[in-house]
mmCIF file of the N, C-alpha and C atoms, coordinates in Angstrom:
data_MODEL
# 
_entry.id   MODEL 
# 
loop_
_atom_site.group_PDB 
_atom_site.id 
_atom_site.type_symbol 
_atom_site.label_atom_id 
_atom_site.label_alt_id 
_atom_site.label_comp_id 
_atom_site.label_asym_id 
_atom_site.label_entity_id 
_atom_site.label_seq_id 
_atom_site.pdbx_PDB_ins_code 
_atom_site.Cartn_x 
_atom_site.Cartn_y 
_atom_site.Cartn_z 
_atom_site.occupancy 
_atom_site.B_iso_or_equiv 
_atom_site.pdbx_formal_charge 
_atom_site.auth_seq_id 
_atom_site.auth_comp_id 
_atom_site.auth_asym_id 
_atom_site.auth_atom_id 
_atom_site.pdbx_PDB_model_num 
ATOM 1   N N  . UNK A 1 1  ? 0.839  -1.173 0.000  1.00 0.00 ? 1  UNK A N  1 
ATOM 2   C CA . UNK A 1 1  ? 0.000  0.000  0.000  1.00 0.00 ? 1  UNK A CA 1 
ATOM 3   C C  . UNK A 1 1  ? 0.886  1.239  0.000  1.00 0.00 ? 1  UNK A C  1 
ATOM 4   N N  . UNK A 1 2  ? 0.290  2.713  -0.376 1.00 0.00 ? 2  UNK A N  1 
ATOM 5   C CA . UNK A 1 2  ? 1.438  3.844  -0.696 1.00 0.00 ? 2  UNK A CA 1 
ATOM 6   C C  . UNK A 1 2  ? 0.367  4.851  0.588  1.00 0.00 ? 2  UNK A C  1 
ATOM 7   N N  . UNK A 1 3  ? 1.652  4.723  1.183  1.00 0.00 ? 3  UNK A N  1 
ATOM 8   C CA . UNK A 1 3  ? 1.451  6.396  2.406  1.00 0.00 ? 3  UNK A CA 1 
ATOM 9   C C  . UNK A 1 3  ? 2.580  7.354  2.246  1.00 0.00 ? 3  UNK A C  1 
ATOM 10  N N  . UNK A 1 4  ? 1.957  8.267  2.801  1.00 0.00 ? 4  UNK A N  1 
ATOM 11  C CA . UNK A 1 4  ? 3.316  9.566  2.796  1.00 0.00 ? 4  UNK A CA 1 
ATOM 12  C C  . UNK A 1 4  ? 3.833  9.627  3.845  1.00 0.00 ? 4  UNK A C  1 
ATOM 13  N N  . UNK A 1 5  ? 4.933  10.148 3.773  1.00 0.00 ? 5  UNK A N  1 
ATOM 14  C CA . UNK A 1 5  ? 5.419  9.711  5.423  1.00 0.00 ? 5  UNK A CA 1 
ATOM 15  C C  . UNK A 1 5  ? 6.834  11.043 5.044  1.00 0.00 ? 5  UNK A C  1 
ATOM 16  N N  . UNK A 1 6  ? 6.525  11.986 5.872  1.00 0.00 ? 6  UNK A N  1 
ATOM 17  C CA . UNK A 1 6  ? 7.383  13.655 5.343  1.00 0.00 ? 6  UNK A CA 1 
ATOM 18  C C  . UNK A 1 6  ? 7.674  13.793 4.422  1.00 0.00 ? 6  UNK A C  1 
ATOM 19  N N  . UNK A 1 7  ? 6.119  13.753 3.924  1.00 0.00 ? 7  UNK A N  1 
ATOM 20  C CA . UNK A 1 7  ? 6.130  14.350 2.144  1.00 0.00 ? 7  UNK A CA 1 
ATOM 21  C C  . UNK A 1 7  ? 6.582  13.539 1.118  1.00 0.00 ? 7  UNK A C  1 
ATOM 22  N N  . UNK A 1 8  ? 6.602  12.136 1.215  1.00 0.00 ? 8  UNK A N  1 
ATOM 23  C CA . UNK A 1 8  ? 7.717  11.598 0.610  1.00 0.00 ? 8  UNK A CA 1 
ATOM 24  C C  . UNK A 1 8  ? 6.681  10.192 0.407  1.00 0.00 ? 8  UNK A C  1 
ATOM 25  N N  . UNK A 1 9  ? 6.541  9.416  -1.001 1.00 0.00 ? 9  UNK A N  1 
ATOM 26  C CA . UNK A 1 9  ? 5.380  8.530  -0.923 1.00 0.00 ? 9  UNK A CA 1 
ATOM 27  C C  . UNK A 1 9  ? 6.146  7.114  -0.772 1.00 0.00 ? 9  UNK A C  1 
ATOM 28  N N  . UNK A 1 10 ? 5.476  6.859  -0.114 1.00 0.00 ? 10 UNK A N  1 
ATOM 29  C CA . UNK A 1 10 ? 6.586  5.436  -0.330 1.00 0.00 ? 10 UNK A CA 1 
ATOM 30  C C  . UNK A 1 10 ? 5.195  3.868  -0.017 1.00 0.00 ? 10 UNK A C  1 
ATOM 31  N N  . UNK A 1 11 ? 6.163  2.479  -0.340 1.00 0.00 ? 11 UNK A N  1 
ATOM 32  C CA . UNK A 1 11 ? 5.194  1.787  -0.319 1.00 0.00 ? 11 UNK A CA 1 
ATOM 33  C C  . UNK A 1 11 ? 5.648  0.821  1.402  1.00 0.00 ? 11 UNK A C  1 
ATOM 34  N N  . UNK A 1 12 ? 4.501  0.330  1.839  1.00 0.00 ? 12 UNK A N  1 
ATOM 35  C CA . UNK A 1 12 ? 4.693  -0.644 2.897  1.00 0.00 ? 12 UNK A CA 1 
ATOM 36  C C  . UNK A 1 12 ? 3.509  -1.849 3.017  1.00 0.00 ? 12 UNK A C  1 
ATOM 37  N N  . UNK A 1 13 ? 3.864  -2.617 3.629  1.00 0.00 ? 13 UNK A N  1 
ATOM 38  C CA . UNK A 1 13 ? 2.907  -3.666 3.536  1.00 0.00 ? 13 UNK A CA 1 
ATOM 39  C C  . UNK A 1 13 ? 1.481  -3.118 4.330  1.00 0.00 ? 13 UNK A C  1 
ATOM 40  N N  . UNK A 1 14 ? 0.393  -3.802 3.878  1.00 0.00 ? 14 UNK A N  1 
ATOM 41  C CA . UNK A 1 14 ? -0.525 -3.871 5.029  1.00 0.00 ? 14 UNK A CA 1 
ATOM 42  C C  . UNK A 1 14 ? -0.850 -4.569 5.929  1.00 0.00 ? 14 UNK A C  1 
ATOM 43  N N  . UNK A 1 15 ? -1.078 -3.889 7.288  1.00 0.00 ? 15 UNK A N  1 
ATOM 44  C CA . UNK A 1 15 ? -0.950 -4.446 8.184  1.00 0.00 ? 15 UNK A CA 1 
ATOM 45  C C  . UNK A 1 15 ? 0.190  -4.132 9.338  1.00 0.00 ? 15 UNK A C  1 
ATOM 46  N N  . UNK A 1 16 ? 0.992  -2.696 8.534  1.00 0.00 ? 16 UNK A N  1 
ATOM 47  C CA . UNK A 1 16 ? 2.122  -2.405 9.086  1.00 0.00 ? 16 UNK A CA 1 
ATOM 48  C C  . UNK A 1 16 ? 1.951  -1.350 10.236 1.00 0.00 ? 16 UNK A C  1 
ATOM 49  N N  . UNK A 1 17 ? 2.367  -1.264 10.917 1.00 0.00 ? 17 UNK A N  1 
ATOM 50  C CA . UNK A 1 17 ? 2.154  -0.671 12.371 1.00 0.00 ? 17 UNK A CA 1 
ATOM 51  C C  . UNK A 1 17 ? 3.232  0.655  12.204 1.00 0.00 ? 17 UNK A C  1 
ATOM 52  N N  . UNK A 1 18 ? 2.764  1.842  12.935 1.00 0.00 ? 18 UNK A N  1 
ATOM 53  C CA . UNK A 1 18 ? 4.177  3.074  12.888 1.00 0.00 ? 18 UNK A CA 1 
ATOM 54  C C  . UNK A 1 18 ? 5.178  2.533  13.412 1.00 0.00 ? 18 UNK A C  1 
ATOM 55  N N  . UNK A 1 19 ? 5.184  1.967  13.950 1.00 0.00 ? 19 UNK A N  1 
ATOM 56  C CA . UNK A 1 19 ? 6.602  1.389  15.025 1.00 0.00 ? 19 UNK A CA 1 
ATOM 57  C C  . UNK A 1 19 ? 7.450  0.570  13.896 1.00 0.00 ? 19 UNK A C  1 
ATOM 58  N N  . UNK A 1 20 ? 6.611  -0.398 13.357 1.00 0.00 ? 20 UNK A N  1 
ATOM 59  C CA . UNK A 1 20 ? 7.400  -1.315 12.187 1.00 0.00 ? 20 UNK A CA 1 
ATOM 60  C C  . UNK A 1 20 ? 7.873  0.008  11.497 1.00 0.00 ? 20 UNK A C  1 
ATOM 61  N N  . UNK A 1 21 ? 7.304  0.505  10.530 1.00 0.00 ? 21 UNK A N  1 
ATOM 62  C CA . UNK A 1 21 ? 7.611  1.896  9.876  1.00 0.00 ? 21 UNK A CA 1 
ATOM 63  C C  . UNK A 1 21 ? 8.763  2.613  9.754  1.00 0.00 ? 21 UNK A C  1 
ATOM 64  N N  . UNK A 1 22 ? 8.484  3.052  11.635 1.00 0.00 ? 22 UNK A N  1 
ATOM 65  C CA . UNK A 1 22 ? 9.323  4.033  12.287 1.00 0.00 ? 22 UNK A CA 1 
ATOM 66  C C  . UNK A 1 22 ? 10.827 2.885  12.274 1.00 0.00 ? 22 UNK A C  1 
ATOM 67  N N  . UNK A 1 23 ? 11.157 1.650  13.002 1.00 0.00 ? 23 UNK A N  1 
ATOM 68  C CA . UNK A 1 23 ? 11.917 0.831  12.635 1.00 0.00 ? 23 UNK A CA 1 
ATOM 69  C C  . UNK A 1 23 ? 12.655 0.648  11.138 1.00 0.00 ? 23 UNK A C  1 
ATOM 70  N N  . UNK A 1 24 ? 11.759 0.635  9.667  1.00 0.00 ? 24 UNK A N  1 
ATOM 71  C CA . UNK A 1 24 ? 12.208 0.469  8.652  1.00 0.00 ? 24 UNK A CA 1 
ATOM 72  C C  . UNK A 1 24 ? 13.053 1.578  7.632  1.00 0.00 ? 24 UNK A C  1 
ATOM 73  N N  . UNK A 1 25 ? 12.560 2.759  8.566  1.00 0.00 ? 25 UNK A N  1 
ATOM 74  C CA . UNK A 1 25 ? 13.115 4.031  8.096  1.00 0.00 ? 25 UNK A CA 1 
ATOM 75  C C  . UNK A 1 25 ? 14.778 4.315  8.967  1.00 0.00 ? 25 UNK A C  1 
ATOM 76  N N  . UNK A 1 26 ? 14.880 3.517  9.858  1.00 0.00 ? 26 UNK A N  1 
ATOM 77  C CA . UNK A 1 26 ? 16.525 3.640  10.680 1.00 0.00 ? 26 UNK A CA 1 
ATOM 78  C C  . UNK A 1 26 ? 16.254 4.703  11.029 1.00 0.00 ? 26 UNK A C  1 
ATOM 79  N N  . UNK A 1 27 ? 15.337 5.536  12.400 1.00 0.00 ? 27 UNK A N  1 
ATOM 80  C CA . UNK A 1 27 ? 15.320 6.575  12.559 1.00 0.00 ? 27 UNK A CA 1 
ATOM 81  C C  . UNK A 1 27 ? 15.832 6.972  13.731 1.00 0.00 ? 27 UNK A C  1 
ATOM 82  N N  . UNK A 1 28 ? 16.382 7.887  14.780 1.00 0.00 ? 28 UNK A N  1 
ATOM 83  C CA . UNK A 1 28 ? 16.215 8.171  15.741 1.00 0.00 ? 28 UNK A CA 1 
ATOM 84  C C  . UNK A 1 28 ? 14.931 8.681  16.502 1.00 0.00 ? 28 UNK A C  1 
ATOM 85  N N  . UNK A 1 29 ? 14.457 7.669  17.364 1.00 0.00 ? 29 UNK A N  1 
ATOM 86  C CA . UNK A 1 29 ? 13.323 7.686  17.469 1.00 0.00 ? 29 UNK A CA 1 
ATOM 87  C C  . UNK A 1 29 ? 13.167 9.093  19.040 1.00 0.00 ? 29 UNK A C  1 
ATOM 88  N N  . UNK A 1 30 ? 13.882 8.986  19.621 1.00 0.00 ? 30 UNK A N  1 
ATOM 89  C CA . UNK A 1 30 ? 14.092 10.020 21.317 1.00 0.00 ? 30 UNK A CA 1 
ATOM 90  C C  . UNK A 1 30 ? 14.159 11.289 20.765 1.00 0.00 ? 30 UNK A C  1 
ATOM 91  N N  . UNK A 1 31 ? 13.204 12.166 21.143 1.00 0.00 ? 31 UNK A N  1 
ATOM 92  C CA . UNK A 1 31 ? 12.673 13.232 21.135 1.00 0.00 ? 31 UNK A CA 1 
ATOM 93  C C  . UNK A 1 31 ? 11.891 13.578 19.964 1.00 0.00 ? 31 UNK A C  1 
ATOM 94  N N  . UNK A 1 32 ? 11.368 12.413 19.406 1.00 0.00 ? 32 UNK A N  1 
ATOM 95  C CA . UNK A 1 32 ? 10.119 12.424 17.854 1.00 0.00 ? 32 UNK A CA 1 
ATOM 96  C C  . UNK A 1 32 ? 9.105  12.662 18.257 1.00 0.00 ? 32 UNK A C  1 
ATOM 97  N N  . UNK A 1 33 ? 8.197  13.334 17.318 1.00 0.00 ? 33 UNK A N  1 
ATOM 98  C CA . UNK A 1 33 ? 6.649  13.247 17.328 1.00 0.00 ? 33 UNK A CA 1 
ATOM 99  C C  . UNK A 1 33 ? 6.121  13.063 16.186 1.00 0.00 ? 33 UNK A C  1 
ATOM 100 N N  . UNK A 1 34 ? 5.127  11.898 16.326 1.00 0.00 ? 34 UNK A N  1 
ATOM 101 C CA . UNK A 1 34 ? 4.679  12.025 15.115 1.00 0.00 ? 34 UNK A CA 1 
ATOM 102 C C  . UNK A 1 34 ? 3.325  12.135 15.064 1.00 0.00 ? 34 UNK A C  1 
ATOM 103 N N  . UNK A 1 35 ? 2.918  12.566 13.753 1.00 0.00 ? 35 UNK A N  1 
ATOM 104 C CA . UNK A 1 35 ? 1.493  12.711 13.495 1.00 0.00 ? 35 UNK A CA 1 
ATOM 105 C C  . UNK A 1 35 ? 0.990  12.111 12.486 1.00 0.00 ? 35 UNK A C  1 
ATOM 106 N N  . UNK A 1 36 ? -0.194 11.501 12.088 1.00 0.00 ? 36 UNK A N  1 
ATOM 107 C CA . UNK A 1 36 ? -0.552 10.633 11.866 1.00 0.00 ? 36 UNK A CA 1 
ATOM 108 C C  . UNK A 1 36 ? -1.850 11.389 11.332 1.00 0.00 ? 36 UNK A C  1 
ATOM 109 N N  . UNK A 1 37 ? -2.319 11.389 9.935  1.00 0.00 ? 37 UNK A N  1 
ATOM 110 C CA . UNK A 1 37 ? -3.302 12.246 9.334  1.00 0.00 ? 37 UNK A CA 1 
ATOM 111 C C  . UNK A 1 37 ? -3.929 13.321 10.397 1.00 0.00 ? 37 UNK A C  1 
ATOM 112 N N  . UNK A 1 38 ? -2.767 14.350 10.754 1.00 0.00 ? 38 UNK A N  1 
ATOM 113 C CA . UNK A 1 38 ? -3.159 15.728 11.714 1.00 0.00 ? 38 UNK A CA 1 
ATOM 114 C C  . UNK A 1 38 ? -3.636 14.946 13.135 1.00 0.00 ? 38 UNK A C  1 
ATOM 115 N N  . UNK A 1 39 ? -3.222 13.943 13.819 1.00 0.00 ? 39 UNK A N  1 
ATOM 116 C CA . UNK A 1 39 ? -3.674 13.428 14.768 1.00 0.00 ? 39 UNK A CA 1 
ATOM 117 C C  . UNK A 1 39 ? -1.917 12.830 15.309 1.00 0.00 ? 39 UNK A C  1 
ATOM 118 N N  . UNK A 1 40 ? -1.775 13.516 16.471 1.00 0.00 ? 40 UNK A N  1 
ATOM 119 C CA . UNK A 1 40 ? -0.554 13.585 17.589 1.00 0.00 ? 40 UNK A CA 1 
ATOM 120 C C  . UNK A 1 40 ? -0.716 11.641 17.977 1.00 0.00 ? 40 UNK A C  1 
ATOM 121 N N  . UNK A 1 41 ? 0.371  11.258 17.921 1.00 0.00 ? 41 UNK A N  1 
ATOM 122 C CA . UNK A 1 41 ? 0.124  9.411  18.233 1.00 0.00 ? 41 UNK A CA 1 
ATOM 123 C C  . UNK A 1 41 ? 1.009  9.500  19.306 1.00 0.00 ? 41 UNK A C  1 
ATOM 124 N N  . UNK A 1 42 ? 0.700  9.558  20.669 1.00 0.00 ? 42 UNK A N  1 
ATOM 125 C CA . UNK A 1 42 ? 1.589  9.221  21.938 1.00 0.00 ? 42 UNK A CA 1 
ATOM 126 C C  . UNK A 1 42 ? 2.352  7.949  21.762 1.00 0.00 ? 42 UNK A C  1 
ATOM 127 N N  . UNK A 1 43 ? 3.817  8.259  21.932 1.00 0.00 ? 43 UNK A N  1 
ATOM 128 C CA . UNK A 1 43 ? 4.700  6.895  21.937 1.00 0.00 ? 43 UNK A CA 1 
ATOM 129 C C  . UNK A 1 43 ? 4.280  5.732  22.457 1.00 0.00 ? 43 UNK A C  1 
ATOM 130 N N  . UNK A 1 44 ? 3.534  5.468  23.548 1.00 0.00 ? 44 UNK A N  1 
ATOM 131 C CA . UNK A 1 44 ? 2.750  4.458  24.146 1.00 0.00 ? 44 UNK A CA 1 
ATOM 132 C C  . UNK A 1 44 ? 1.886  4.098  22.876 1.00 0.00 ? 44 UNK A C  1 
ATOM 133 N N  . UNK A 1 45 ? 1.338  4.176  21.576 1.00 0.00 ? 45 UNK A N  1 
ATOM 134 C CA . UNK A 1 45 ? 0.277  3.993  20.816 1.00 0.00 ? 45 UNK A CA 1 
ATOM 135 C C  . UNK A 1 45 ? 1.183  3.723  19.577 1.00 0.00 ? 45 UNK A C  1 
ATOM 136 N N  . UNK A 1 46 ? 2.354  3.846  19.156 1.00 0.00 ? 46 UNK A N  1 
ATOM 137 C CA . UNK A 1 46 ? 3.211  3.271  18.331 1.00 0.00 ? 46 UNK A CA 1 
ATOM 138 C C  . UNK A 1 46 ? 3.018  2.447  17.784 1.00 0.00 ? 46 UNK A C  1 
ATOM 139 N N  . UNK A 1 47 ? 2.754  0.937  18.390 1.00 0.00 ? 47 UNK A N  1 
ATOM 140 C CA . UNK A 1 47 ? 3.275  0.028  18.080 1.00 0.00 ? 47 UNK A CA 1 
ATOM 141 C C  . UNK A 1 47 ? 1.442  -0.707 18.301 1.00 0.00 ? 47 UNK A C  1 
ATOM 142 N N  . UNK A 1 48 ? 0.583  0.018  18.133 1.00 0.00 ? 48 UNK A N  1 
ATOM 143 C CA . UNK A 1 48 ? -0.856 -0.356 18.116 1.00 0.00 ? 48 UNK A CA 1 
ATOM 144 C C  . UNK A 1 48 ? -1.500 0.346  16.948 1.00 0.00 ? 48 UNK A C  1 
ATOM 145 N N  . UNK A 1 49 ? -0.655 1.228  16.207 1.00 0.00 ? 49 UNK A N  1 
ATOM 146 C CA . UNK A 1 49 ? -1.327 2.039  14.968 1.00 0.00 ? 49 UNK A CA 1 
ATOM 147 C C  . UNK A 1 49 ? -0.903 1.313  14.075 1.00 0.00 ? 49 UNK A C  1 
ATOM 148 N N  . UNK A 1 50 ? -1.941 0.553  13.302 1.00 0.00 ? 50 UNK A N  1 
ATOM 149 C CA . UNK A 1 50 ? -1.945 0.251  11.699 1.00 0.00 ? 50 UNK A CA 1 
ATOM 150 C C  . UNK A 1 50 ? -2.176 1.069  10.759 1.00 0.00 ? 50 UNK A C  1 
ATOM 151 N N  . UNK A 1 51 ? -1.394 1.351  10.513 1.00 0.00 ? 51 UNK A N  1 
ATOM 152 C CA . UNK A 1 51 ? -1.224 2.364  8.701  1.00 0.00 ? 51 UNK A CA 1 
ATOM 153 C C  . UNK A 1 51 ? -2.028 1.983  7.846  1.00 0.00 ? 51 UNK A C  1 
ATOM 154 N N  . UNK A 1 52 ? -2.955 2.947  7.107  1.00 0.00 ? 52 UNK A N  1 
ATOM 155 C CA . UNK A 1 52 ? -4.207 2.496  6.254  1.00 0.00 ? 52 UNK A CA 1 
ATOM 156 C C  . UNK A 1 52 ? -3.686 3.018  4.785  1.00 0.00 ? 52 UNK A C  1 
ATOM 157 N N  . UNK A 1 53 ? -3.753 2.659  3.703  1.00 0.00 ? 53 UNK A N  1 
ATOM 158 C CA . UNK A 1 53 ? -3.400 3.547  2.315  1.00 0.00 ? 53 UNK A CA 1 
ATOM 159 C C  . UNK A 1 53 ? -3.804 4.807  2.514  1.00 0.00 ? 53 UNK A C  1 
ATOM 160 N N  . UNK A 1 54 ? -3.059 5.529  2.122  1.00 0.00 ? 54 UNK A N  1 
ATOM 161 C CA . UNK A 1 54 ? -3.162 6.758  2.046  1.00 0.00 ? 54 UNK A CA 1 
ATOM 162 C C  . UNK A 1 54 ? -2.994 7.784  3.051  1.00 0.00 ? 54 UNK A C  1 
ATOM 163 N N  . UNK A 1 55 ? -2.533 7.432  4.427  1.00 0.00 ? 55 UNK A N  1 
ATOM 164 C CA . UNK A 1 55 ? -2.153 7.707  5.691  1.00 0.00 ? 55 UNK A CA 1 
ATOM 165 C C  . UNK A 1 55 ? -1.111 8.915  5.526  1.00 0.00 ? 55 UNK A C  1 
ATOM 166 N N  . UNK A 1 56 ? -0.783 9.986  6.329  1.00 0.00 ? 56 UNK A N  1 
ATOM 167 C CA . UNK A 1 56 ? 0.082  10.739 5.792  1.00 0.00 ? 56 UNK A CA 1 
ATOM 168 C C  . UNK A 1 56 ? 0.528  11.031 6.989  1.00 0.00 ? 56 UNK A C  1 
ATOM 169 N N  . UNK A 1 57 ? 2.172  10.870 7.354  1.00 0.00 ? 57 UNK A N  1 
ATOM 170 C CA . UNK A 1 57 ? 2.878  10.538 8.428  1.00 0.00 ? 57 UNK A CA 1 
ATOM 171 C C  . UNK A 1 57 ? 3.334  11.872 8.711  1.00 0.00 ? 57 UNK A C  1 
ATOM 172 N N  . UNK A 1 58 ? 3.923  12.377 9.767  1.00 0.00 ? 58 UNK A N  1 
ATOM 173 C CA . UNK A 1 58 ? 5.012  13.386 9.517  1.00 0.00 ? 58 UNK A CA 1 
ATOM 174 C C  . UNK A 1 58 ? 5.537  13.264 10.926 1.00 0.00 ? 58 UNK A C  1 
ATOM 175 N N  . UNK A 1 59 ? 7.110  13.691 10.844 1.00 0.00 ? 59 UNK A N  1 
ATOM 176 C CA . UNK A 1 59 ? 7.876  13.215 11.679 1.00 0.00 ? 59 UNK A CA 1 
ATOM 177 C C  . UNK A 1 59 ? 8.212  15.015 12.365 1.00 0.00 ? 59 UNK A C  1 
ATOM 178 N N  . UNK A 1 60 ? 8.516  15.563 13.615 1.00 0.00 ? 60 UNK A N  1 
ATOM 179 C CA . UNK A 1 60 ? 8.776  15.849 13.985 1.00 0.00 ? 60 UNK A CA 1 
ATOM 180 C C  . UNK A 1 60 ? 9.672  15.874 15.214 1.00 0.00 ? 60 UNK A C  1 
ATOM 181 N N  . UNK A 1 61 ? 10.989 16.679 15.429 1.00 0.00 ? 61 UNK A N  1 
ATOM 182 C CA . UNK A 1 61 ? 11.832 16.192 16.213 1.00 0.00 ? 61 UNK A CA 1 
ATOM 183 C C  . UNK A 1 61 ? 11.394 17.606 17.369 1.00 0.00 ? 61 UNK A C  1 
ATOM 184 N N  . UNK A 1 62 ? 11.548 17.200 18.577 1.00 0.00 ? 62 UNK A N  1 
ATOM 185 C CA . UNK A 1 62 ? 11.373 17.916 19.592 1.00 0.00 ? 62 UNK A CA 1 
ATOM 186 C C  . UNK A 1 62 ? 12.796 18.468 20.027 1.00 0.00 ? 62 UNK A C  1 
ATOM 187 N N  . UNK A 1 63 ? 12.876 19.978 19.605 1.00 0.00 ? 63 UNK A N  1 
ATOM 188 C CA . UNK A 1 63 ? 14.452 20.818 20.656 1.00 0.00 ? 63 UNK A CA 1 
ATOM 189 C C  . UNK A 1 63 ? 13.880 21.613 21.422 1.00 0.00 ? 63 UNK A C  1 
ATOM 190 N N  . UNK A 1 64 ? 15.115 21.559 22.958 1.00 0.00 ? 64 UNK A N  1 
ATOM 191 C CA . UNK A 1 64 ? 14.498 22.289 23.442 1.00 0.00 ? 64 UNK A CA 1 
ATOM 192 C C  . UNK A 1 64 ? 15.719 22.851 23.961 1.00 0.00 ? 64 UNK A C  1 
ATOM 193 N N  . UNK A 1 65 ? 15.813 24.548 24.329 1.00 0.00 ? 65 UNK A N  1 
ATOM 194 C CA . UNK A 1 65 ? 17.245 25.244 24.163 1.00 0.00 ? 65 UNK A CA 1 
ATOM 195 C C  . UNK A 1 65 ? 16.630 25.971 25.484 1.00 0.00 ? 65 UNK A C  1 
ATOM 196 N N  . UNK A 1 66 ? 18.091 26.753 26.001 1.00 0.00 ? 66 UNK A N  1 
ATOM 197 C CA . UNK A 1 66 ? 17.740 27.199 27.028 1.00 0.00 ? 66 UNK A CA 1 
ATOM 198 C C  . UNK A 1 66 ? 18.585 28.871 27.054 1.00 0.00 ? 66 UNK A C  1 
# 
């Protein structure tokens, strides 16, 4: 199936979870957020979200400066 995932289309199986995803992309995952068609997915909910066609991911990294 084809989702976007930061703008960028790519294909993954169905049935695939963000966590698998987030795993297949080699990402640094500590201090990410992601969103999930305009909907915030708490790290606890990772690895319980199945990706539907057409899903549109976006990755955000959390800084915080002082």
């Amino acid at each position: 199936m084809k989702i976007q995932f930061n703008h960028k289309h790519i294909e993954c199986d169905e049935g695939t979870t963000l966590f698998a995803l987030l795993q297949s992309q080699d990402l640094t995952l500590s201090g990410s957020v992601f969103v999930v068609n305009g909907n915030i997915v708490a790290k606890s909910q990772w690895r319980e979200v199945t990706l539907k066609q057409g899903d549109k991911i976006d990755l955000f990294n959390v800084v915080a400066g002082g």
